[in-house]
N, CA, C and O of each residue as an XYZ file, in Angstrom:
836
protein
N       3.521    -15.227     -8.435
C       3.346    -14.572     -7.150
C       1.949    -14.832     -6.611
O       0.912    -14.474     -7.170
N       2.022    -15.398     -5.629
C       1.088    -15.309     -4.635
C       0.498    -13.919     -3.336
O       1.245    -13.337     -2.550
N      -0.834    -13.732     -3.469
C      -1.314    -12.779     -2.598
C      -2.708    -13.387     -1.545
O      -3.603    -14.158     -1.893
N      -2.526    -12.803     -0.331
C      -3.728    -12.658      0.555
C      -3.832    -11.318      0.486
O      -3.014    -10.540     -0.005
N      -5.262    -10.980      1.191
C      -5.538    -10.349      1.431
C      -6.846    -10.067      2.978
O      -7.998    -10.397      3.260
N      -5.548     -9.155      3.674
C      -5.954     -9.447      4.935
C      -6.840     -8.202      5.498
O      -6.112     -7.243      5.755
N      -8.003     -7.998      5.716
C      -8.424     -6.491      5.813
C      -8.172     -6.263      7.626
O      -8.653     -7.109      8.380
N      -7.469     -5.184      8.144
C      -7.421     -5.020      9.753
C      -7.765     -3.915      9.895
O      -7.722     -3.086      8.985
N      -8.313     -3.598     11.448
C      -8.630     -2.788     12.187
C      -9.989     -2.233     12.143
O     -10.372     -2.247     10.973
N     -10.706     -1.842     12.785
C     -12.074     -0.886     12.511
C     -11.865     -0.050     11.263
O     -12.822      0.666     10.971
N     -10.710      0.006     10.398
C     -11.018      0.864      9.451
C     -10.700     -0.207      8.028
O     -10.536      0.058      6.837
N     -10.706     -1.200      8.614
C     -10.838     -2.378      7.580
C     -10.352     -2.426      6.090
O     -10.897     -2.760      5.038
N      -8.639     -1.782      6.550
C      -7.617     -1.606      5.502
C      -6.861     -3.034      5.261
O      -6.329     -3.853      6.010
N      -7.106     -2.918      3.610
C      -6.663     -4.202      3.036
C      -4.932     -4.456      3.498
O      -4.056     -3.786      2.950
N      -4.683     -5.239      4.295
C      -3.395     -5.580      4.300
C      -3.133     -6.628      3.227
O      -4.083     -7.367      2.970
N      -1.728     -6.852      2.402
C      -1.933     -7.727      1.449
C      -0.586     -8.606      2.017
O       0.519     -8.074      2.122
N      -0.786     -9.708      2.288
C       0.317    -10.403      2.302
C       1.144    -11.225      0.683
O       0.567    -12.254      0.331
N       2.204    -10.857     -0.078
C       2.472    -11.253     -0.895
C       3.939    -12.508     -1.177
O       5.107    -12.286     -0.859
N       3.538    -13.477     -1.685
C       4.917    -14.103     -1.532
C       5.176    -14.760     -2.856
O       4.426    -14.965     -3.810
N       6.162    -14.973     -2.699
C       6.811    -15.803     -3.944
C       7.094    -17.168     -4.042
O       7.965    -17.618     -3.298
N       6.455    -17.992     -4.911
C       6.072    -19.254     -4.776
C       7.216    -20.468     -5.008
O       6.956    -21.605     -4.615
N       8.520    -20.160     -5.677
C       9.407    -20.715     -5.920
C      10.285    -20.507     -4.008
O      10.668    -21.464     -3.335
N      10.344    -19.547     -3.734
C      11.000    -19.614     -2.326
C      10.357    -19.349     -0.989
O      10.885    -19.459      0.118
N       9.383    -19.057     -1.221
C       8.529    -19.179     -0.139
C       8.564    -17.681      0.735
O       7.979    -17.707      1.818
N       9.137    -16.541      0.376
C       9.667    -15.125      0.991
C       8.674    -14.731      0.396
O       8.110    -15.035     -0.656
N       8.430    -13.602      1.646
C       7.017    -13.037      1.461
C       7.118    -11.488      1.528
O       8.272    -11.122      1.755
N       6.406    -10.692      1.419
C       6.262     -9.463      1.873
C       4.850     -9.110      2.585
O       3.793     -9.708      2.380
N       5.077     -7.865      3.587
C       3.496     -7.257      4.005
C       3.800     -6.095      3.202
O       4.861     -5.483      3.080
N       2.114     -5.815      2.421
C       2.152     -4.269      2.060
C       0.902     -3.410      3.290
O      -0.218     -3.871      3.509
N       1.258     -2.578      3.711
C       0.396     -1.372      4.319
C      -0.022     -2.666      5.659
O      -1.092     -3.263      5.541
N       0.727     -2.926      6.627
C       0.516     -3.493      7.963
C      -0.718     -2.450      8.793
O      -0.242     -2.013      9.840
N      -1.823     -2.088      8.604
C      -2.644     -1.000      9.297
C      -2.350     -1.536     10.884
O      -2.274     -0.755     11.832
N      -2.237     -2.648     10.974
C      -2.261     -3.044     12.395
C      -2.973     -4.411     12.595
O      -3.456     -5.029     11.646
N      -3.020     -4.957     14.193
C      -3.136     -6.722     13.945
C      -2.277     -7.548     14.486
O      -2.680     -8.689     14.711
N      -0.843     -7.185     14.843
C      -0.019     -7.518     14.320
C       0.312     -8.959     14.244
O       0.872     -9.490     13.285
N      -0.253     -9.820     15.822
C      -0.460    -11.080     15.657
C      -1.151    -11.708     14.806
O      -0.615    -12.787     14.553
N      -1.910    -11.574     14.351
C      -2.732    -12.192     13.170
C      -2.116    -11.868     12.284
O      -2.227    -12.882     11.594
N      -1.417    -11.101     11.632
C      -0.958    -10.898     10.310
C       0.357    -11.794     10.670
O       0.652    -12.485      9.695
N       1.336    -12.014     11.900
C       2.204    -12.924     11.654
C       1.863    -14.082     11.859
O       2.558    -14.951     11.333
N       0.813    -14.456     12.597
C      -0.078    -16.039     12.026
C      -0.419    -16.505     11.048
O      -0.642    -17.693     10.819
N      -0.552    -14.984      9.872
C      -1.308    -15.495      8.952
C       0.451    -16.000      7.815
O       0.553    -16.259      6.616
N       1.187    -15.960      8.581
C       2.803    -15.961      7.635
C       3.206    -17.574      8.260
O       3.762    -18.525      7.711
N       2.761    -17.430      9.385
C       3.061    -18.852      9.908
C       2.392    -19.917      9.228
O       2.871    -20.984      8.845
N       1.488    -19.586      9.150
C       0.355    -21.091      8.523
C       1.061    -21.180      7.604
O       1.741    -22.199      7.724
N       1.372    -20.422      6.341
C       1.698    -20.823      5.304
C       2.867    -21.032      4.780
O       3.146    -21.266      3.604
N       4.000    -20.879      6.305
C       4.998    -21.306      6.154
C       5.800    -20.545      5.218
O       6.465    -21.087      4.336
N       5.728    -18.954      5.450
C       6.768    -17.845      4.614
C       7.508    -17.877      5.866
O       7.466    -18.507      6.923
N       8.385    -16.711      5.196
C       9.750    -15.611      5.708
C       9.132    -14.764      4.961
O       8.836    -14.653      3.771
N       8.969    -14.040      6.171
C       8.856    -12.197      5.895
C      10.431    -11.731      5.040
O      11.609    -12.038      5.227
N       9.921    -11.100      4.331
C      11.317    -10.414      3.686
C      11.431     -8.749      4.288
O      12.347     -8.197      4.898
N      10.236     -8.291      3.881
C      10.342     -6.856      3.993
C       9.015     -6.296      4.014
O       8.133     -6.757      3.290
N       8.794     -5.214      4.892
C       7.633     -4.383      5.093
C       7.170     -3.259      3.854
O       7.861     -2.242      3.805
N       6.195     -3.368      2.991
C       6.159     -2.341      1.990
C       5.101     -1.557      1.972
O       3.981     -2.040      2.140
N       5.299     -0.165      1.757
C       4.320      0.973      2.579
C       3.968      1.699      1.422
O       4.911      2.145      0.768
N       2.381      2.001      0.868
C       2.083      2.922     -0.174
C       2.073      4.048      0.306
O       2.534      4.864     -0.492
N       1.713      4.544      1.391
C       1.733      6.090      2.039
C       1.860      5.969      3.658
O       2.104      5.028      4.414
N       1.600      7.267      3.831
C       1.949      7.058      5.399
C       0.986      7.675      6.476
O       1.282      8.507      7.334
N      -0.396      7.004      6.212
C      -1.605      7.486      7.109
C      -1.399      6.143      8.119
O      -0.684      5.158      7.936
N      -1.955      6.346      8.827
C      -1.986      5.456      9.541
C      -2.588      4.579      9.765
O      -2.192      3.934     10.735
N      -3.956      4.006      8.975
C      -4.583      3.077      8.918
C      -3.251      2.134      8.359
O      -2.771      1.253      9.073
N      -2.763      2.418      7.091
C      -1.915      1.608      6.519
C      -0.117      1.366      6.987
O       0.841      0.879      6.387
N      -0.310      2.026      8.443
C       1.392      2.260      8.338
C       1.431      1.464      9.965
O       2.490      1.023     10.412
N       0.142      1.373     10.718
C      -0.362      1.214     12.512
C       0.887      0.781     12.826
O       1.622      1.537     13.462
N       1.420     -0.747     12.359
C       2.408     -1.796     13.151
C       3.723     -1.862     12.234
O       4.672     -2.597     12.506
N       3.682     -1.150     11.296
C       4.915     -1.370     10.140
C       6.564     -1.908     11.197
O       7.279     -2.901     11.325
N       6.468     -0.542     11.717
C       7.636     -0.725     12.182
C       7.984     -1.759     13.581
O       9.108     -2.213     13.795
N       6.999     -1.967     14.299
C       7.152     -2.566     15.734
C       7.354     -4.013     14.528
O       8.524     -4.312     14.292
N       6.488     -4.667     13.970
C       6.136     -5.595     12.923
C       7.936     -5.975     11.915
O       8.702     -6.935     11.834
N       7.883     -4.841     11.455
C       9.457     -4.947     10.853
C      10.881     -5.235     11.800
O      11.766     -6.030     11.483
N      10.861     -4.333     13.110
C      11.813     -4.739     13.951
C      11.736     -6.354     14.843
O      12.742     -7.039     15.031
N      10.425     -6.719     15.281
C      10.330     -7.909     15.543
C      10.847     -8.824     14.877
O      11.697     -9.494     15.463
N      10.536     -9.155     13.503
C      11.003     -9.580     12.763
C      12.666     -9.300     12.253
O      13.432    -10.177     11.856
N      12.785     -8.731     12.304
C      14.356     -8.273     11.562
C      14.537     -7.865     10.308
O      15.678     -7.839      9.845
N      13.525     -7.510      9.616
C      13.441     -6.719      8.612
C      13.115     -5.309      8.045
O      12.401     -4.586      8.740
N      13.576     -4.841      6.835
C      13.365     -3.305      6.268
C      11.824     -2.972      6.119
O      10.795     -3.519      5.721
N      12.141     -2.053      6.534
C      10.241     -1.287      5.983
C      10.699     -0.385      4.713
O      11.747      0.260      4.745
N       9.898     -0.391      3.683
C      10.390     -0.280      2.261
C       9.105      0.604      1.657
O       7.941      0.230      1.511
N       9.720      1.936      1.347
C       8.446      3.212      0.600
C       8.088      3.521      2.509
O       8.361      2.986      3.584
N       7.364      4.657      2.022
C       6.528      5.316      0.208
C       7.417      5.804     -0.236
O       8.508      5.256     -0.077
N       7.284      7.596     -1.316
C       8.317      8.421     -1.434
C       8.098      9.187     -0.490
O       7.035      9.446      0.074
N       9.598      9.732     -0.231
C       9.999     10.812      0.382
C       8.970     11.630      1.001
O       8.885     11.976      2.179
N       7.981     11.958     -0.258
C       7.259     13.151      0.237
C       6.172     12.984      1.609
O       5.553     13.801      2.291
N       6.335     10.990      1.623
C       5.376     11.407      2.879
C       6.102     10.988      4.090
O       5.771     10.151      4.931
N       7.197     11.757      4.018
C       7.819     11.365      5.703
C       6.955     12.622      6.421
O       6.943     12.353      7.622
N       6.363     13.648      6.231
C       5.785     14.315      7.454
C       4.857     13.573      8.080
O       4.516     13.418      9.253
N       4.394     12.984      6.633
C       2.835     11.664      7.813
C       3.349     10.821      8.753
O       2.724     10.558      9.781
N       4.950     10.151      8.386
C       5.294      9.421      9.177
C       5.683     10.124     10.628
O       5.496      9.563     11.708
N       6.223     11.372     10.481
C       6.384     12.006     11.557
C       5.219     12.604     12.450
O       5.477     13.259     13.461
N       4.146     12.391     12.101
C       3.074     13.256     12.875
C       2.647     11.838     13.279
O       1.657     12.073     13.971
N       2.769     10.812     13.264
C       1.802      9.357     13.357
C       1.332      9.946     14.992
O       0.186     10.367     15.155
N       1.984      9.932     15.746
C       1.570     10.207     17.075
C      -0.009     10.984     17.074
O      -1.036     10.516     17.567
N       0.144     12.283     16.375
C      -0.956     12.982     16.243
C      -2.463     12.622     15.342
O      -3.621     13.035     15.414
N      -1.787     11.699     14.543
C      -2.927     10.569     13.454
C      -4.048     10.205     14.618
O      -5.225     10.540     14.758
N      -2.791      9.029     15.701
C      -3.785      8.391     16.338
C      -4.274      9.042     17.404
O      -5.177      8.380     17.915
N      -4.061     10.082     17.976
C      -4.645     10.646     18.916
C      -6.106     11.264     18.416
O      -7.089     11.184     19.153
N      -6.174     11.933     17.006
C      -7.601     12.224     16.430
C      -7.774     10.976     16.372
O      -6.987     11.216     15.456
N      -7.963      9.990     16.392
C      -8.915      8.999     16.087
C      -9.112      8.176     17.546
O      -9.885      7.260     17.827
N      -8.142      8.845     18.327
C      -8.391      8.025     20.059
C      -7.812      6.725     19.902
O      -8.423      5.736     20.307
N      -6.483      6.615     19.249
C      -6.009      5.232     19.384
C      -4.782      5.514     19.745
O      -4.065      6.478     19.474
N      -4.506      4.014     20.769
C      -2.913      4.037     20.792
C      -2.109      4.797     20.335
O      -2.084      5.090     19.139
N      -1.131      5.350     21.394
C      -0.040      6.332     20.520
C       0.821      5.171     19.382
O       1.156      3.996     19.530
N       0.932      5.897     18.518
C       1.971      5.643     17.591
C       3.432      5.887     17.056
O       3.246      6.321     15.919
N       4.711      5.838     17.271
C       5.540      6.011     17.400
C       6.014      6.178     15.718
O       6.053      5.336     14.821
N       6.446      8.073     15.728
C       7.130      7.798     14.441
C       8.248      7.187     14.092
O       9.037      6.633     14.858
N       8.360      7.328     12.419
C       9.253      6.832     12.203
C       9.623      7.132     10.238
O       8.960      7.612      9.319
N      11.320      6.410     10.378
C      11.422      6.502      9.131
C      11.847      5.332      8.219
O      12.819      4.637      8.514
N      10.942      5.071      6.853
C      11.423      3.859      6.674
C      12.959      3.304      6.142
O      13.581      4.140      5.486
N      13.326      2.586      6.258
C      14.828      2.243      5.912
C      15.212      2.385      4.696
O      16.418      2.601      4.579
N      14.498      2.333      3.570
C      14.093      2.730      2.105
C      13.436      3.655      1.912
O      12.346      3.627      2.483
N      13.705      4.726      1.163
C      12.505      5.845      0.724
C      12.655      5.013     -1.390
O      13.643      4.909     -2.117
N      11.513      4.717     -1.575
C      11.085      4.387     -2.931
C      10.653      5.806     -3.966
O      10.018      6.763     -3.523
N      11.198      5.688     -5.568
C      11.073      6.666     -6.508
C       9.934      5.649     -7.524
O       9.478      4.512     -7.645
N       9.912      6.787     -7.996
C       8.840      6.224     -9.743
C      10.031      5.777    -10.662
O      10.948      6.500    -11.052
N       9.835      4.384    -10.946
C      10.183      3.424    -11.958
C      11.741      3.031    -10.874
O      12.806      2.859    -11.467
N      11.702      2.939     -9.517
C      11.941      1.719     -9.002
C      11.640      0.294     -9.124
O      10.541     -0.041     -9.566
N      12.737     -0.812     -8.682
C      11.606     -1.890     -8.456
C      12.051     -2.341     -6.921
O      12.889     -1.778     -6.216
N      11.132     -3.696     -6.552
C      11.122     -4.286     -5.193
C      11.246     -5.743     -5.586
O      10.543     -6.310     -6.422
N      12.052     -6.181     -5.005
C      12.237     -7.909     -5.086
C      11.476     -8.334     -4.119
O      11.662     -7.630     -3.127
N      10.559     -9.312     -3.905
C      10.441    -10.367     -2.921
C      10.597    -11.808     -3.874
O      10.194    -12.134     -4.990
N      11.383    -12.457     -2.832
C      11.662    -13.236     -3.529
C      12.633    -13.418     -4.930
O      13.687    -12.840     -5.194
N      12.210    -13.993     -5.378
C      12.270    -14.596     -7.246
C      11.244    -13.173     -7.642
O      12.155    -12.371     -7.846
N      10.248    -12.552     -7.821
C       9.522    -11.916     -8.189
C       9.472     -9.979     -7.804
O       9.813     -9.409     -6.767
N       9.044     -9.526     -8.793
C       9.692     -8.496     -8.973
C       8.194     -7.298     -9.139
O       7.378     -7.383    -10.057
N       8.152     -6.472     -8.253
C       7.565     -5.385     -8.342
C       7.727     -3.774     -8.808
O       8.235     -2.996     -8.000
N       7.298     -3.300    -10.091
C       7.737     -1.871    -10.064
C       6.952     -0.683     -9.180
O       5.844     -0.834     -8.666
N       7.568      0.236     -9.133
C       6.805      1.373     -8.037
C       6.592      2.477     -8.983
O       7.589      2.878     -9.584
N       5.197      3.163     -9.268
C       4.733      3.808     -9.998
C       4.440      4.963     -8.655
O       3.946      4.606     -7.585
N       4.835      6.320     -8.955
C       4.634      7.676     -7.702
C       3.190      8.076     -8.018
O       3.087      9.034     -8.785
N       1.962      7.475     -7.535
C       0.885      8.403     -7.831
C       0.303      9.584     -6.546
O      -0.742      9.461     -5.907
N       1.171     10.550     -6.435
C       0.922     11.695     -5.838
C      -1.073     12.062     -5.953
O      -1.855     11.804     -6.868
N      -1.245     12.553     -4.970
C      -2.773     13.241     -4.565
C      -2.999     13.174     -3.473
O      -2.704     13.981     -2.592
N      -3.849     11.673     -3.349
C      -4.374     11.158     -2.202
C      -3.258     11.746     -1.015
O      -3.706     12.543     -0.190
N      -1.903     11.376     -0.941
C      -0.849     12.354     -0.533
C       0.257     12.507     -1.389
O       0.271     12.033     -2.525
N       1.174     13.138     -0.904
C       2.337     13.445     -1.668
C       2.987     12.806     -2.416
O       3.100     13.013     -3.624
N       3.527     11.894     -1.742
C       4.267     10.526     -1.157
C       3.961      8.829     -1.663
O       4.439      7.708     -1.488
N       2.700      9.581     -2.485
C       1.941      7.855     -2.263
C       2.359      7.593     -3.809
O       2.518      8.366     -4.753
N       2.509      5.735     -3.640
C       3.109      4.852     -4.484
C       2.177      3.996     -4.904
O       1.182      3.861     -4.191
N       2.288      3.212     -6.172
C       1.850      1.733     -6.355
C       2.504      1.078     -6.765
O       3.429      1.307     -7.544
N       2.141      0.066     -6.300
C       3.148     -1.888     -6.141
C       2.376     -2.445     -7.547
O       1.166     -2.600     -7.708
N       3.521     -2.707     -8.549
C       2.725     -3.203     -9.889
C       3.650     -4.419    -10.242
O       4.803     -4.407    -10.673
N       2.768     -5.544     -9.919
C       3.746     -6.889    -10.829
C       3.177     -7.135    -12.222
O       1.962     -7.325    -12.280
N       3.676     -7.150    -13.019
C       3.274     -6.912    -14.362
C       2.998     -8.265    -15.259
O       2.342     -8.361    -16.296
N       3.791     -9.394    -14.442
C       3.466    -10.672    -14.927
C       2.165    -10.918    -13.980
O       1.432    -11.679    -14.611
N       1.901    -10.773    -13.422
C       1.209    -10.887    -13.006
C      -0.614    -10.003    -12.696
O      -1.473    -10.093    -11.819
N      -0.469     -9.294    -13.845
C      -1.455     -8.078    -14.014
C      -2.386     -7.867    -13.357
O      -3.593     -7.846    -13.599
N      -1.438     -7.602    -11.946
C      -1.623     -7.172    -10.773
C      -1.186     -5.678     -9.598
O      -0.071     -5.490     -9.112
N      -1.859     -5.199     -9.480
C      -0.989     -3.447     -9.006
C      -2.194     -3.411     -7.241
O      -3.417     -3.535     -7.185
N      -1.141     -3.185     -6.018
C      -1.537     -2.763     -5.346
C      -1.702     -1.164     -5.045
O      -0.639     -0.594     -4.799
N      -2.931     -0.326     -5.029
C      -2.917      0.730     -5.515
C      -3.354      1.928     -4.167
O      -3.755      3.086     -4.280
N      -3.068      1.049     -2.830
C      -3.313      1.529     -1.627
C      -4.701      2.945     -2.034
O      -5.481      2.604     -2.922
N      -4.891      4.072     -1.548
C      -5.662      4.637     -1.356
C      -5.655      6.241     -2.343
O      -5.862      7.417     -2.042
N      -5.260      5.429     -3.774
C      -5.135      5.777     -5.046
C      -6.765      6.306     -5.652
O      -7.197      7.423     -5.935
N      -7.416      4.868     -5.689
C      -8.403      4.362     -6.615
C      -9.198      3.387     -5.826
O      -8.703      2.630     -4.990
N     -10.288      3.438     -6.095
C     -11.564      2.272     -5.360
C     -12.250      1.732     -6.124
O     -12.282      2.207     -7.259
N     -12.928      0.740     -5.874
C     -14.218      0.433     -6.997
C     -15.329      1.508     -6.667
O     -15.994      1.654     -5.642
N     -15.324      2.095     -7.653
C     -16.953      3.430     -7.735
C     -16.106      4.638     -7.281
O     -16.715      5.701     -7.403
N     -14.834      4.743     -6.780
C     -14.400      6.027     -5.831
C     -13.593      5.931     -5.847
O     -13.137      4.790     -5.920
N     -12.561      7.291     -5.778
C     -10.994      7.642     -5.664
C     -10.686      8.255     -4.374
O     -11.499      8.859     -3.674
N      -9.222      8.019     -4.064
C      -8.742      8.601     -2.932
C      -9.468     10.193     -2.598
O      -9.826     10.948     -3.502
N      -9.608     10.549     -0.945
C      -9.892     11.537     -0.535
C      -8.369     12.513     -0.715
O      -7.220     12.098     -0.566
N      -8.886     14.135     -1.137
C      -8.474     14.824     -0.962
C      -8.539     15.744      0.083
O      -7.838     16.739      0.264
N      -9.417     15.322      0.721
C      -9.047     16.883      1.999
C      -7.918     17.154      3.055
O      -7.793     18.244      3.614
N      -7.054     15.998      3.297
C      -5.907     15.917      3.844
C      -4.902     17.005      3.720
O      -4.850     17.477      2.584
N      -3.823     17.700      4.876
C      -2.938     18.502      4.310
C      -2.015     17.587      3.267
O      -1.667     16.407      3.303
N      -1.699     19.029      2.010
C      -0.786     18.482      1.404
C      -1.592     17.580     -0.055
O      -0.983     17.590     -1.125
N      -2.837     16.912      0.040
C      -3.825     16.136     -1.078
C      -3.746     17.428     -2.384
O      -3.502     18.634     -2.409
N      -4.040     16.557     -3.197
C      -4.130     17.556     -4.639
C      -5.283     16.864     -5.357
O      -4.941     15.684     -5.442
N      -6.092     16.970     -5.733
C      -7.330     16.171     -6.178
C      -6.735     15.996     -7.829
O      -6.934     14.990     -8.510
N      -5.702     17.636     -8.438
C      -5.925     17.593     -9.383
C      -4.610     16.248    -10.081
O      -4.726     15.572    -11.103
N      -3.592     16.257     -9.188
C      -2.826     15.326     -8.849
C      -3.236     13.579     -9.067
O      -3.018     12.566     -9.732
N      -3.811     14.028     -8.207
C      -4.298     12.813     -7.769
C      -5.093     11.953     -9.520
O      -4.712     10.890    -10.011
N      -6.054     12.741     -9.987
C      -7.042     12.626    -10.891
C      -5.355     12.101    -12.390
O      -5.119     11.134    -13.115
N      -4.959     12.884    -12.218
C      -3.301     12.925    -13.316
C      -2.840     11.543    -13.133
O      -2.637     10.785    -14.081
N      -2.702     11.272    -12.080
C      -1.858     10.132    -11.210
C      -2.884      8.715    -12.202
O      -2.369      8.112    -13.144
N      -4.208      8.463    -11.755
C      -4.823      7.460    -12.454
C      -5.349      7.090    -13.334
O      -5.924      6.020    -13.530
N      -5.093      8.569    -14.403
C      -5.256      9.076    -15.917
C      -3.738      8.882    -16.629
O      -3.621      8.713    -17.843
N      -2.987      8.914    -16.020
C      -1.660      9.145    -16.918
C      -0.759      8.049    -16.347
O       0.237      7.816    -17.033
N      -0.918      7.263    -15.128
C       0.479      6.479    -14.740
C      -0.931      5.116    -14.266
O      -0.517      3.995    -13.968
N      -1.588      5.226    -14.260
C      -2.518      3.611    -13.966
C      -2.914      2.980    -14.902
O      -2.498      1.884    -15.278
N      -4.141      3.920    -15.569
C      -4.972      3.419    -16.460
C      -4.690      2.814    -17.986
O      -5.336      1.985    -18.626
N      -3.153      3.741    -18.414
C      -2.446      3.177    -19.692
C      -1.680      1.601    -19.397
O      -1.196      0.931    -20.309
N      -1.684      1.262    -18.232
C      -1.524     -0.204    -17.887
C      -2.419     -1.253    -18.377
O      -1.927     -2.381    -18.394
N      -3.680     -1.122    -18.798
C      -4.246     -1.730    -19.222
C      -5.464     -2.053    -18.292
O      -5.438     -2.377    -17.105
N      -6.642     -1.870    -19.205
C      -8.666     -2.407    -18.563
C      -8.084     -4.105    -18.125
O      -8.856     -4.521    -17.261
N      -7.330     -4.846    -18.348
C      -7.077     -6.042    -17.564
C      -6.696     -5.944    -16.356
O      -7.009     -6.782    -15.511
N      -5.724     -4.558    -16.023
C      -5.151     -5.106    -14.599
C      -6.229     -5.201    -13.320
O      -7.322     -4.638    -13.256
N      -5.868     -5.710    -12.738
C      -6.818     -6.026    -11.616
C      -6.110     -5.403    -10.386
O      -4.931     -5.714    -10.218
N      -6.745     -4.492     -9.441
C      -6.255     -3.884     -8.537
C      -6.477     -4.199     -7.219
O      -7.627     -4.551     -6.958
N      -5.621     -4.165     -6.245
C      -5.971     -4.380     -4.709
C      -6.246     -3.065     -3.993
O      -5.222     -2.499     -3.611
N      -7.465     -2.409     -3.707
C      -7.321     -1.098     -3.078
C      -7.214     -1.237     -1.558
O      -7.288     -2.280     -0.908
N      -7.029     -0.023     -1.128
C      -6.796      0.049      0.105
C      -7.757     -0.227      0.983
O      -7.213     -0.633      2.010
N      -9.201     -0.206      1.119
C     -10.134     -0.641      1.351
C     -11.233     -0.829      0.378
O     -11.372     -0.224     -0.685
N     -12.217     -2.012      1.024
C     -13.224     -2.838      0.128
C     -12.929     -3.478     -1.377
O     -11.838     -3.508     -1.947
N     -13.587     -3.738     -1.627
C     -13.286     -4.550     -3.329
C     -12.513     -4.262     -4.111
O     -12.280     -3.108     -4.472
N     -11.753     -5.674     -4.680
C     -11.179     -5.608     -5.657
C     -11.874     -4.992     -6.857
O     -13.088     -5.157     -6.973
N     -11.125     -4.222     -7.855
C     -11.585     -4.006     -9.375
C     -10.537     -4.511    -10.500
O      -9.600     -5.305    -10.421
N     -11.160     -3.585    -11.810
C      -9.833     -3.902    -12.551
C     -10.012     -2.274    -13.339
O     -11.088     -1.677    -13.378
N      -8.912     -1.827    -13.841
C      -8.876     -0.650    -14.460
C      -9.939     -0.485    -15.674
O     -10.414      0.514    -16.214
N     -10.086     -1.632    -15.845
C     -11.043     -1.152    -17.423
C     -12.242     -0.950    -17.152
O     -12.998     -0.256    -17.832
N     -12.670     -1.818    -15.643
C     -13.783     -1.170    -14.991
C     -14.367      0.262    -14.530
O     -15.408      0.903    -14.671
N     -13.038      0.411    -13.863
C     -13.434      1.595    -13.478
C     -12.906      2.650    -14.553
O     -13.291      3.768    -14.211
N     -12.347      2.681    -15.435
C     -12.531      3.610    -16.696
C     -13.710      4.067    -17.421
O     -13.870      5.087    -18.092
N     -14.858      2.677    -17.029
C     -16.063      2.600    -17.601
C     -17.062      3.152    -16.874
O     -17.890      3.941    -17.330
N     -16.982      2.532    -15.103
C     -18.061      3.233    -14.326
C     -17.368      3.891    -13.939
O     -17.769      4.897    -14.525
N     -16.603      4.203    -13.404
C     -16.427      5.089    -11.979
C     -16.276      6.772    -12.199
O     -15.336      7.296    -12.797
N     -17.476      7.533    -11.545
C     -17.892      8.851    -12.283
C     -16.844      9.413    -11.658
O     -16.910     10.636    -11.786
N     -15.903      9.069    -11.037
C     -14.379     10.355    -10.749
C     -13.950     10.688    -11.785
O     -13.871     11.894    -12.023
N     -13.477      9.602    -12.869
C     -12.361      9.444    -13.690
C     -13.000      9.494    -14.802
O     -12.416     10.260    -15.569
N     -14.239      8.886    -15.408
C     -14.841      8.664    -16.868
C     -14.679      9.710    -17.254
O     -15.015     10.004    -18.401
């Protein structure tokens, strides 16, 4: 499996474009918005979008999911369940932040813990790490000891809790008990700024040590 990584918008959320190298089908995870550039960036390299895949439902990471998925003709896929209220308030997201209205919505898939996701030939499991919100998921290819961990975990820093609905203590459970026993190799894509890898931040990062 192949990944980009595309950061959009003023809040400079990692979009990850992922595809599979035997067929060329791709996926977007967390579309924040862009939307032309993120389907330029599918053109150059000569994918097919397969499917839209969503770790939670704030709106940095959710902006174009759906306009993006219907253009195309494809499913928007996750989070869990628990965060369809985010998806339903999107309107009110972007109005605190003074952006474009946003049109809710629901995705065509609601994703569980120890699901998986095909793109392609290649195969992703979905791990539920609740805090950051309810709802929120991670994308783990395991041959590939690789986990997109949207706004889970950071390098030096963990997801914010002050959000309705956040659980810090959740949250802290979530990357103690369902991340970190994955192994100090995996290497993570966060939702914004730098890549890490778990064994790193087991070592520095004063949330979790």
């Amino acid at each position: 499996m192949k990944y980009r990584i595309i950061p959009v918008t003023s809040f400079q959320q990692n979009c990850s474009l992922i595809w599979c190298e035997r067929t060329n089908r791709a996926a977007l995870i967390d579309p924040g918005g862009e939307q032309e550039r993120l389907m330029s960036a599918i053109r150059q390299k000569g994918l097919t979008l397969e499917k839209v895949l969503l770790t939670h439902g704030h709106m940095d990471h959710v902006g174009v999911a759906r306009s993006l998925a219907d253009a195309v003709g494809v499913s928007v896929v996750g989070p869990q369940r628990e965060d369809a209220f985010w998806l339903q308030i999107l309107p009110q997201q972007a109005e605190m932040f003074g952006l474009p209205r946003i049109e809710p919505f629901e995705p065509d898939q609601w994703l569980e813990h120890g699901d998986t996701v095909s793109v392609g030939e290649e195969r992703l499991e979905v791990i539920h790490c609740p805090g950051h919100t309810p709802g929120h998921i991670v994308f783990y290819h395991p041959r590939a000891r690789l986990a997109f961990v949207g706004d889970v975990l950071f390098q030096g820093s963990i997801g914010r809790t002050d959000f309705p609905r956040s659980d810090h203590t959740a949250l802290i459970a979530s990357i103690r008990e369902r991340l970190l026993p994955l192994g100090d190799d995996i290497e993570f894509v966060p939702g914004h700024g730098p890549m890490s890898t778990f064994g790193a931040e087991r070592q520095s990062n004063p949330f979790i040590r």
